[in-house]
N, C-alpha and C positions, 0 to 999 in steps of 0.2 A: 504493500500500500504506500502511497506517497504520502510523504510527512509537509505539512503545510505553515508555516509561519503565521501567530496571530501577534501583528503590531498596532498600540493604539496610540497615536500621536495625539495630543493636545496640547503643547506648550509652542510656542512662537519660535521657529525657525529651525525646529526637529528636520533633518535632511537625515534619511535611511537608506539603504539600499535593500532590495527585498529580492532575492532568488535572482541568478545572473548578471550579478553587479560585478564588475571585475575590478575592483578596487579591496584589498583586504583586509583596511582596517575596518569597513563599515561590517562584515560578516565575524572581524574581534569584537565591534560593540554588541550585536547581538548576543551573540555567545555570550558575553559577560552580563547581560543586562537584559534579554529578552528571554523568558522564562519559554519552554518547547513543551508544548502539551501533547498526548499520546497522542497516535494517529486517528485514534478511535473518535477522542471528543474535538478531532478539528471537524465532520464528517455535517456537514451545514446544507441544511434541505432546507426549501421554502415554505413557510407555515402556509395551513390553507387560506386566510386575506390575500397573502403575497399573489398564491396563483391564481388567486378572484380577480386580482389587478390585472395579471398577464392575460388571464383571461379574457378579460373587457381591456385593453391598453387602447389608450389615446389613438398611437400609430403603431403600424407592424414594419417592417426591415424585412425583405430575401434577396438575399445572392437573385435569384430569378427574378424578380420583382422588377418594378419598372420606375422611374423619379420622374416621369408625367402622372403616375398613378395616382390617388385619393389617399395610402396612406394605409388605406383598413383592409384588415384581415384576406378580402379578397381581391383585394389592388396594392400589395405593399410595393411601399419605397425600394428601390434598390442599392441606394445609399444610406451608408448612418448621417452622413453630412444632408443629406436632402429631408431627413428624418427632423436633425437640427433645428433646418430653418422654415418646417412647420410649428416646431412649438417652439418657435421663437415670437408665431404671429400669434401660436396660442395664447401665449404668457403676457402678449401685449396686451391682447384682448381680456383675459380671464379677470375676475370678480373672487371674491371672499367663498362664492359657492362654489370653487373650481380648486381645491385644495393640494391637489398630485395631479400629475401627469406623467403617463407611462408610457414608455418608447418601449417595444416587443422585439427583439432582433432574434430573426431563425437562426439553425444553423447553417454553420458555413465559413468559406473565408473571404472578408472583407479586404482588401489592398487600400487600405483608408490609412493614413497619417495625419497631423498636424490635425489635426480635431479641437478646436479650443472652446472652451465653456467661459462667459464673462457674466457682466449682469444682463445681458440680454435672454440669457438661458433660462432662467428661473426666477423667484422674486421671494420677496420675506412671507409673503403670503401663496405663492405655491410652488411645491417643491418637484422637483423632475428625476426621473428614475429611468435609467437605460438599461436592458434585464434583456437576458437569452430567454428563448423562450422552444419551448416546444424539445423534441431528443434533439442530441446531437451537441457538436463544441460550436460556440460561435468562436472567429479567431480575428484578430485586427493583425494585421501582416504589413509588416516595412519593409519586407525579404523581398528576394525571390528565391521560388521554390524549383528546384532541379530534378529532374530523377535521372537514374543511372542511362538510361535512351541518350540523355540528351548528350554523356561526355562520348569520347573515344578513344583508342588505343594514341599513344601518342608516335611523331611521326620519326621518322629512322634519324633525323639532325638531332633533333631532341634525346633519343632514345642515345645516343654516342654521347652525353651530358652526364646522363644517370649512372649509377649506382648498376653493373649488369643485372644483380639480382633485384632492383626496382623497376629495371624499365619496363617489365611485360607487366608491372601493377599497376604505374601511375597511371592516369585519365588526365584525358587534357578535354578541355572547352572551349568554345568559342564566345566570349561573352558578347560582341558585338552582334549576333545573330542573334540572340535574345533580348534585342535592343538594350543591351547597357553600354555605359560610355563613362569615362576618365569620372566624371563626375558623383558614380554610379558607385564606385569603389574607394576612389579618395588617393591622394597623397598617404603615403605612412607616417604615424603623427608620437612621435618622443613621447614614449612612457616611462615611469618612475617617478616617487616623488620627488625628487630634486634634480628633476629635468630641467636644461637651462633653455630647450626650446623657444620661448618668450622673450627671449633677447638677439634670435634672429629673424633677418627683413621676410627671408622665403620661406619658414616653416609653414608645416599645416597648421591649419584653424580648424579641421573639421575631425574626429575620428576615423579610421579607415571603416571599409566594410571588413565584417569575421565571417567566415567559414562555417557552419553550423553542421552536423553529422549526427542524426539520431537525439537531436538537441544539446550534443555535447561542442563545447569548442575546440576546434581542429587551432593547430598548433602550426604557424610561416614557419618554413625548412630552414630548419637552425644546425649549427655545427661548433662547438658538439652535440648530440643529442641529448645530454642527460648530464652533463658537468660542464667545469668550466674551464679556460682556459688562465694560466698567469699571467699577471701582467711581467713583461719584463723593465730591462734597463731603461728608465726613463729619460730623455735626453729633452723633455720638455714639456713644464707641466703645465703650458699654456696658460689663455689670460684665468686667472679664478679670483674670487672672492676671501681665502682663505691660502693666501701667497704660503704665508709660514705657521701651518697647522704643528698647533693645535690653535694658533692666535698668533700677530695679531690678522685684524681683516682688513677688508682694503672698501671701504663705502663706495669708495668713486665708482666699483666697478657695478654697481647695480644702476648707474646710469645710460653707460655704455652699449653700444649694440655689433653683434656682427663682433663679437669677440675671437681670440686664436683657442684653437682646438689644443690638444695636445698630443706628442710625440714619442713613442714607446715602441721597446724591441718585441717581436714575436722569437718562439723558438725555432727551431729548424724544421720541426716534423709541424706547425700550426703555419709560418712561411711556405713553406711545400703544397701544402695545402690550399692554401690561401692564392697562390698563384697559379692555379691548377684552373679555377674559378676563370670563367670565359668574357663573364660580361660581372662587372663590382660596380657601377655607377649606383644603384642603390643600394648598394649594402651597408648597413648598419649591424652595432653591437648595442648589447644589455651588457649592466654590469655595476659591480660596486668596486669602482675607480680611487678611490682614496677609504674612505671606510665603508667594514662591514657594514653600515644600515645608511647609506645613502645610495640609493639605486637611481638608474639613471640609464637613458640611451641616447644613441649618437649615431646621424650618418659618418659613414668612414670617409673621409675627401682623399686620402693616396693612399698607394701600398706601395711603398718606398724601396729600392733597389737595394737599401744597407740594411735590409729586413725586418724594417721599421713601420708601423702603421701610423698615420697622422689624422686623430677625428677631428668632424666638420665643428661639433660645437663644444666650447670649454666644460667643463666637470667644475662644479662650484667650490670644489676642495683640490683639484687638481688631480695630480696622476702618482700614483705612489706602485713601487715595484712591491710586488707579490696580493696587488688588489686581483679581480678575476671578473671577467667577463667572459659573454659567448657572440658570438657572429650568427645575425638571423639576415633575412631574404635572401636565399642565395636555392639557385634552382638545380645544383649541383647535389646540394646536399640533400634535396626531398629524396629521403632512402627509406623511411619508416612510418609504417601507418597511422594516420592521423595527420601527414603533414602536408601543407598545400604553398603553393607558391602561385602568385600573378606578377602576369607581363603586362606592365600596365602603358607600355608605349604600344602593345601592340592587340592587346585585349582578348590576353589568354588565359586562362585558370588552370592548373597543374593540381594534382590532385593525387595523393595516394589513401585510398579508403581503404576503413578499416575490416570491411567487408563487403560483399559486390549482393546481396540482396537487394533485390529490385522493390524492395517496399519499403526501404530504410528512405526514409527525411534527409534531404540535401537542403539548406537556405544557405543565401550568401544575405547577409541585414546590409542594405544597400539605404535606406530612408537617413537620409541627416534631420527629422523633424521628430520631437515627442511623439508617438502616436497620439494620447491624451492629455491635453494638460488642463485645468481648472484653475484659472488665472485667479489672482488673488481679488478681482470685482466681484467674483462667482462667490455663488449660494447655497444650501439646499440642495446639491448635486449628488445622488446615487448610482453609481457604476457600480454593476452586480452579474456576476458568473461572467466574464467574458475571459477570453484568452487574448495576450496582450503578448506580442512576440517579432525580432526582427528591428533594431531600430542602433544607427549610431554615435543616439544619446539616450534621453531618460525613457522609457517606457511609458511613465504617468508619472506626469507634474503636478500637485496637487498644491497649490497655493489663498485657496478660499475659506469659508468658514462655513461650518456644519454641514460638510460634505460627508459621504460614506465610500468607500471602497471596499466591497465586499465579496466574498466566494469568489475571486479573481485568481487564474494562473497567470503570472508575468515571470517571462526568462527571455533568455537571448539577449539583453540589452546588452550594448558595449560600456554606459554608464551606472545612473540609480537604474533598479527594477520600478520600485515606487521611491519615488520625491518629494516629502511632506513638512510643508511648513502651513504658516498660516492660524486660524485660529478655531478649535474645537473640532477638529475635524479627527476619522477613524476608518484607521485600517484594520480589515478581520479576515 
């Protein structure tokens, strides 16, 4: 059985992350402070009022439905956004006798993002409820969804790249035939907390898209696959903030932009390696570059002839020999399952899965928008049983006051699951 998270936020500015946050201290706050109830008593049915309501709702939602339709049960909406901005006109028009309003959504999956709730959705006087209705998942989707059909064997240039014992597994794609574009996928965007990213002119701004597998996150071909490598002789610990750790610091340099990288030997067997690699214009490494708890990644800008690597952006403590990083994007090294690589000049997806059943879940979260957010004008706003999945930011932004969130699955997100500040508002 799946174990469910109940969070109840009421304090002003509570931010969580709720199932597929990839950030790990918010999954430490919980552990320390969010009590886990058995699976038994997470197990949330609708009392019989609730399905009197879904029953009779305001307006019905189907995937087949049509958004010239009326809305009811035998004309639904084919959008949740066309659903919207009927009870938008509802809400303008409604009186004190008009106390809820219920939005009915079938099953199915919606490709809806960017959904936002303000004061126009609801009012102090009636409150709005958006509820699955009928069997089945309803699912709000920022993805797209793949199946095994769409890859294929990859071709003999590629295949002389690989790993001999990976080439007859990897799958390659064609994302441009699927209509996606540069846009679709993203720049790769400097993870860790004390990424200096923010102080260069070219970085990204947007999260990349992740690789989704059976709803587990698929891991960019990294080398090595499971450790790290040393840092070696440093011959330059580039511009940082912390010149002569442990102290003192240098202020000036949190002004500065476009700062110098820094300058480190590789060994012989990780140089070898490393220049084996056909195409490195975007390779990047992860790593904790001066101390153990400062993580941090970096495009690589050379790999130097005196077996030296030279990263794009500085390390805010600099470069100390025996710190340890690993080297990811590199399509050389997708040798083991789970690991995927894109060519994002040319819009290919690389792929090595973990298994070739053809009913297993492929998403790449392609959306740069919340799917739901409930801005802080919003009211009275109830999300109940949807699945929330595919997005590369928050899931559900919740920033209003006596909203609900409730019976929800939210995973896939690249940031929060759920994002809750605001005031009196609850997650169940």
């Amino acid at each position: 059985m799946k174990k469910k998270i109940i969070i109840s936020a009421v304090s002003v500015g509570l931010a969580l992350a709720v199932i597929g946050a990839s950030v790990g201290t918010y999954m430490s706050y919980i552990k320390k402070y969010v009590p886990i109830a058995r699976p038994s008593a997470l197990a949330c049915t609708k009392s019989d009022s609730q399905k009197e309501l879904i029953k009779n709702a305001d307006f019905y939602v189907s995937v087949n439905g049509d958004d010239n339709g009326d809305g009811t049960l035998e004309k639904p909406f084919q959008t949740i956004q066309r659903a919207q901005q009927a009870v938008r006109e509802a809400v303008a028009n409604s009186n004190e006798s008009k106390p809820s309003i219920t939005v009915a959504i079938m099953a199915g999956t919606y490709y809806e993002t960017g959904i936002a709730f303000d004061e126009r959705d609801s009012s102090k006087s009636t409150s709005v409820t958006y509820t699955s209705y009928g069997d089945g998942e309803v699912i709000l989707c920022g993805g797209k969804i793949l199946t095994f059909e769409d890859f294929s064997s990859v071709d003999s240039e590629t295949a002389k790249r690989l790993n001999s014992q990976a080439a007859n597994k990897v799958k390659m794609i064609d994302l441009k035939k699927h209509g996606l574009t540069k846009s679709d996928y993203g720049k790769i965007k400097a993870t860790g907390g004390f990424n200096t990213e923010e102080y260069y002119d070219d970085a990204a701004t947007e999260n990349p898209c992740e690789l989704f597998f059976n709803d587990k996150r698929m891991t960019i071909a990294r080398y090595p696959n499971d450790s790290y490598i040393t840092v070696g002789k440093v011959s330059d610990i580039g511009d940082c903030y912390e010149p002569n750790a442990p102290a003192p610091v240098d202020e000036s340099w949190l002004e500065r932009r476009n700062q110098r990288g820094g300058t480190f030997a590789l060994d012989k067997d990780a140089y070898s390696r490393v220049k084996s690699w056909q195409n490195t214009d975007d390779l990047w490494s992860f790593g904790y570059f001066y101390w153990d708890w400062a993580d941090m990644s970096t495009p690589i800008k050379s790999i130097n002839d005196d077996k030296t690597i030279t990263t794009e952006y500085c390390s805010k403590y600099g470069f100390k020999e025996g710190g340890y990083y690993y080297f990811f994007n590199v399509l050389e090294e997708l040798d083991i399952p789970g690991e995927y690589y894109i060519d994002r000049d040319n819009g290919i997806l690389y792929f090595y899965p973990p298994d070739e059943n053809a009913d297993s879940k492929i998403m790449l979260s392609t959306s740069n928008e919340n799917i739901i957010s409930i801005t802080e004008k919003a009211s009275n706003i109830t999300v109940d049983g949807l699945t929330l999945q595919g997005t590369r930011t928050d899931a559900l932004n919740v920033a209003g006051e006596n909203c609900k969130i409730v019976n929800c699955t939210v995973k896939n997100a690249a940031e929060c699951g759920i994002n809750v500040s605001g005031r009196n508002n609850l997650v169940e």
